[in-house]
C-alpha positions in Angstrom: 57.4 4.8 -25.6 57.0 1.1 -26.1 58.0 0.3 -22.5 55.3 2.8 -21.6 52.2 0.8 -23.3 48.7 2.6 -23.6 46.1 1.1 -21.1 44.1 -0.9 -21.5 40.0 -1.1 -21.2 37.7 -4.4 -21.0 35.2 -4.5 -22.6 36.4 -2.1 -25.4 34.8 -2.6 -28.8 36.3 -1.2 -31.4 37.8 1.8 -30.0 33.9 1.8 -27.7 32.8 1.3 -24.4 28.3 1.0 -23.6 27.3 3.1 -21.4 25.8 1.9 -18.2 24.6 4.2 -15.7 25.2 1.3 -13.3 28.3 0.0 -14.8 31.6 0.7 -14.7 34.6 1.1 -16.8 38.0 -1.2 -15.8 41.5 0.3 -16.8 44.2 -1.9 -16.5 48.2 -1.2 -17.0 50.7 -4.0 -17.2 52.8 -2.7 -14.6 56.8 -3.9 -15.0 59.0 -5.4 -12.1 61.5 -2.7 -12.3 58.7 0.0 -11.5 58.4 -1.8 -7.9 59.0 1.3 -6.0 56.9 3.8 -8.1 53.9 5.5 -8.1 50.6 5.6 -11.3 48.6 7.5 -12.1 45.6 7.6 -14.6 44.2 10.6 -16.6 40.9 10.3 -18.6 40.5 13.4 -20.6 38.8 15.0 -23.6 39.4 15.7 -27.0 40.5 19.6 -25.4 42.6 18.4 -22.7 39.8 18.7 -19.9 40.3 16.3 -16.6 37.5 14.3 -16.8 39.3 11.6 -14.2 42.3 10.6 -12.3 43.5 7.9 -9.6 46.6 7.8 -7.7 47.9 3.9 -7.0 51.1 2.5 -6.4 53.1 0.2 -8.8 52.1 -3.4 -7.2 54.4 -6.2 -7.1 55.9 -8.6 -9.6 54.3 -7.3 -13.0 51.2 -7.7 -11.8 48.3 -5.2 -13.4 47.1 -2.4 -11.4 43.3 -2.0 -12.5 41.4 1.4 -11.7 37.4 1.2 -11.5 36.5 4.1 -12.8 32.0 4.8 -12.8 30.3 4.9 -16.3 28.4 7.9 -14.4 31.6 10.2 -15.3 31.1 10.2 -18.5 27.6 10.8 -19.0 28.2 14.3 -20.3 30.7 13.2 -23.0 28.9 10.0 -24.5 29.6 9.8 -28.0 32.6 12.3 -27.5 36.5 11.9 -28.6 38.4 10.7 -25.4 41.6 9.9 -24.5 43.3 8.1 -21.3 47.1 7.5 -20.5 49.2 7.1 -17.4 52.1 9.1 -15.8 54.9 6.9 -14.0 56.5 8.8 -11.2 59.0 7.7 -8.6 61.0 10.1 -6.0 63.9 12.2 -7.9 63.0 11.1 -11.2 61.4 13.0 -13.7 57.8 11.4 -14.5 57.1 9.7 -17.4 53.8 9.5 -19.4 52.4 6.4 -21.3 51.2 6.2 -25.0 47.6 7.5 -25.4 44.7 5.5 -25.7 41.7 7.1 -27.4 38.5 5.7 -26.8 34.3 6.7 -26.9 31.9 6.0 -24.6 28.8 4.8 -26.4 24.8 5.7 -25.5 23.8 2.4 -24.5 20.2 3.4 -25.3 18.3 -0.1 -24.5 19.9 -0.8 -21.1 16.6 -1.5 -18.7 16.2 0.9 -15.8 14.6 0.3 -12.7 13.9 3.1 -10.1 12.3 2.8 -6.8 10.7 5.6 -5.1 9.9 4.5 -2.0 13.1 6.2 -0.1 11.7 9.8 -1.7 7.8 9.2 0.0 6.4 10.0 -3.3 2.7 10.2 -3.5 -0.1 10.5 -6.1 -3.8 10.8 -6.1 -6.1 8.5 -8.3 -10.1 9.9 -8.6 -12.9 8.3 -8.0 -12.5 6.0 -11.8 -9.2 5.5 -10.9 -7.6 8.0 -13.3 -4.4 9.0 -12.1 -3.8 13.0 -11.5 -0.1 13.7 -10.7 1.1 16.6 -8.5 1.4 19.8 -10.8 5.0 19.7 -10.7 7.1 16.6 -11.4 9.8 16.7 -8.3 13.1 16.2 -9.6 13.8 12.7 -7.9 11.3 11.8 -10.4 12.5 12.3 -13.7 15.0 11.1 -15.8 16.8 11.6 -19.2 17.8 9.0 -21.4 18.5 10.3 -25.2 20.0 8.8 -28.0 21.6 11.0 -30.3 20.0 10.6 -34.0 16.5 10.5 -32.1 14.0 13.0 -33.2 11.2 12.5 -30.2 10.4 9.5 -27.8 7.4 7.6 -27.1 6.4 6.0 -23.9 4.0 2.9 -24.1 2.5 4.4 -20.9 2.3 8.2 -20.7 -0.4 7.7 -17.6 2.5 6.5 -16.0 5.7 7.3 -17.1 5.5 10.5 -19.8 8.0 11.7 -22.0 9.3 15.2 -23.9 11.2 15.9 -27.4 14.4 15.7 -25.6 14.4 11.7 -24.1 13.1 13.7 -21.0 11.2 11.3 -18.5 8.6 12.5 -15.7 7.5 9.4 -13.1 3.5 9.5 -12.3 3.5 6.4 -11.1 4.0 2.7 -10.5 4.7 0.3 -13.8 2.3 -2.3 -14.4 3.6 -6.1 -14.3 2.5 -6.9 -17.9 3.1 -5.1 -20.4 6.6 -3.9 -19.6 6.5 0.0 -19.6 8.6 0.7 -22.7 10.2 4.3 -23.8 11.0 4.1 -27.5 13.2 6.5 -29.6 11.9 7.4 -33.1 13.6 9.1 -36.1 11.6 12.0 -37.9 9.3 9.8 -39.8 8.2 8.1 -36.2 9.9 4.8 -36.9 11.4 3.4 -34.2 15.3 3.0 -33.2 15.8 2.0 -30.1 13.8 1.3 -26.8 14.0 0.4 -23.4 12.3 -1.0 -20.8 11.1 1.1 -17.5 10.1 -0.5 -14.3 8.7 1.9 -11.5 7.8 1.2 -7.8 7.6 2.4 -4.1 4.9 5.4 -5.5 2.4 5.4 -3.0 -0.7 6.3 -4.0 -4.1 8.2 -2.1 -7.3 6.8 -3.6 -10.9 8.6 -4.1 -12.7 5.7 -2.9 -16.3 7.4 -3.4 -17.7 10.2 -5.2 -19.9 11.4 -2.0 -18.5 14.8 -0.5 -20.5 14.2 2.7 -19.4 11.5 4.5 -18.8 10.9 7.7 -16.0 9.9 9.6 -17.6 6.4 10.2 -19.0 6.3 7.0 -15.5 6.4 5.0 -13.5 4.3 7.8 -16.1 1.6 6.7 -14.9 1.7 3.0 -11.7 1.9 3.3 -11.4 -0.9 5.9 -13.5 -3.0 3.3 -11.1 -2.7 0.5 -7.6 -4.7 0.7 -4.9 -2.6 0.6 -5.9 0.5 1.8 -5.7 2.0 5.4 -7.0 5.7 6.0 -4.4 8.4 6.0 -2.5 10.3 9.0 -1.5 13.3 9.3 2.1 13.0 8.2 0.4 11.1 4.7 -1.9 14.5 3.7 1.2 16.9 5.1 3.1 14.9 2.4 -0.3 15.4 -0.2 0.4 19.0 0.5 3.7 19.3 0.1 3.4 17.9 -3.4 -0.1 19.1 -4.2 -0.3 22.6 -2.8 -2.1 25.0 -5.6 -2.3 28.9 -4.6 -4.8 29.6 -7.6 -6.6 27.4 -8.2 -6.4 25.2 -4.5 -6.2 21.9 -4.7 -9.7 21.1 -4.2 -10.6 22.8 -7.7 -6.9 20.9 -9.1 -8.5 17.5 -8.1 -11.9 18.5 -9.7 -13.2 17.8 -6.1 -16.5 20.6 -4.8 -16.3 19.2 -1.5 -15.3 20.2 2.1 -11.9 18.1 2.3 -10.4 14.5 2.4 -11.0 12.5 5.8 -8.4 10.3 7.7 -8.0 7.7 10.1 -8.2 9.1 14.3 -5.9 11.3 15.7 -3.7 11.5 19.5 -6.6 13.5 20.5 -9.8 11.4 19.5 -10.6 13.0 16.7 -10.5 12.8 13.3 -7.5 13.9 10.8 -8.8 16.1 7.8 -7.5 17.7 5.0 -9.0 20.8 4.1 -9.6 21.8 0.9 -10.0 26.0 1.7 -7.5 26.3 3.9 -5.1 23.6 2.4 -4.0 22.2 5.8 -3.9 19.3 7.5 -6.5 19.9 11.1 -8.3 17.7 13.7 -12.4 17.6 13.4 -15.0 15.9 15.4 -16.4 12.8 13.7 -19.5 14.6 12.4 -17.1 16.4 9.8 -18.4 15.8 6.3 -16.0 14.9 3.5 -14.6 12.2 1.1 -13.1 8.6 1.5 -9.3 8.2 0.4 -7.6 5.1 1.6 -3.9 5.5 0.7 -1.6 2.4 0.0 2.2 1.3 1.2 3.5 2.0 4.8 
């Protein structure tokens, strides 16, 4: 087997690789002149036997190194798992031969930041009238996360207004990160001191505003304090479709979810002249005349 030499992997440290959900893992095998002509393959499997990965090249020129690039994101089910990788060297008419067996681990890399940006997803949350954030009653599952590190007994997030976390490293996005501090998620043994943490930076949530406590507004009268504040512009009708689609309550409606007695939410004009309103009872979006009472929201982003 010594012409058949194990492959290789860079980064390696003893006998582990960090994982990085971003990363990726480079397998190298010298390749010899007098395998010109044939083809390599590369297995990645467990300590059963299960495929995890294989890739198909052929045998370059000259002894040079034929290098796969395999994504750390295939092994994120068997961190801190027994695994193995060799290659097979098959050419036409001859039986294939198989490499020596490199065993390696792929490591929880536990304090890699992590930045997410949830502007592509139109995610949307609603901030009351002291600017206390009250996220949709279900967490969509574009936003949230887990990150867990194996001897952990729970997690703790600096910011659990904007970024909460469960027992299991779980993660649920409620909304942007602030600048300073860094949002931090820390894991902790069963005494609560801390292991390991990493940092969390959050953006493109959009957020809808309770600009004033008044239910009775006007049309006029919230267009005037939402145009006064930087930032802001008055919602659509595609923004509150969205702030349904997320928000909708059955029992209780949303009205009672937000803590809200009032008629509805009023929005910029409409197509038609009017004026777009979401309404609490019937929890749809509808065009009102501008005497329609209700409450300021500015929303923020495009």
């Amino acid at each position: 087997m010594t012409d058949y030499a194990a492959p290789t992997i860079d980064a390696l440290n003893n006998g582990a690789l960090a994982f990085d959900p971003n990363g990726k893992a480079w397998v190298s095998v010298n390749s010899k002149k007098t395998w010109f002509g044939s083809t390599l393959e590369l297995f990645v499997r467990d300590e059963g036997g299960a495929l995890i990965y294989s890739g198909v090249m052929p045998v370059p020129n000259r002894d040079r190194i034929a290098t796969w690039d395999i994504a750390l994101e295939w092994f994120r089910d068997y961190l801190d798992k027994p695994l193995k990788t060799y290659y097979t060297l098959t050419k036409e008419g001859v039986p294939p031969v198989q490499s020596a067996v490199l065993p390696f681990t792929v490591k929880d890399s536990f304090d890699a930041p992590m930045e997410l940006d949830l502007a592509a997803d139109n995610h949307l949350v609603f901030y009351n009238s002291y600017m206390t954030l009250i996220p949709p009653p279900r967490t969509p599952a574009y936003a949230q996360f887990t990150r867990a590190l194996s001897q952990a007994a729970g997690y703790i997030s600096s910011a659990p207004d904007v970024a909460s976390v469960d027992a299991s490293g779980r993660v649920s996005i409620l909304g942007n990160s602030p600048a300073e501090p860094p949002l931090t998620i820390t894991a902790v043994d069963a005494a609560g001191t801390p292991l390991a943490s990493y940092t969390l930076s959050i953006r493109g949530v959009r957020e809808l505003n309770l600009l004033s406590a008044q239910p009775d507004l006007d049309a006029a009268g919230a267009a005037r304090i939402v145009e006064a504040l930087p930032g802001f512009r008055l919602p659509n009708a595609d923004d509150f479709r969205r702030f349904n689609d997320l928000y909708a309550q059955l029992d209780p409606g949303i009205g009672q979810y937000l803590k809200l007695p009032g008629n509805g939410l009023l929005g910029g004009p409409d197509n038609a002249g009017n004026v777009t309103f979401f309404d609490f009872e019937t929890q749809g979006v509808t065009s009102v005349d501008a005497t329609q009472k209700g409450y300021a929201v500015g929303i923020t982003g495009a």
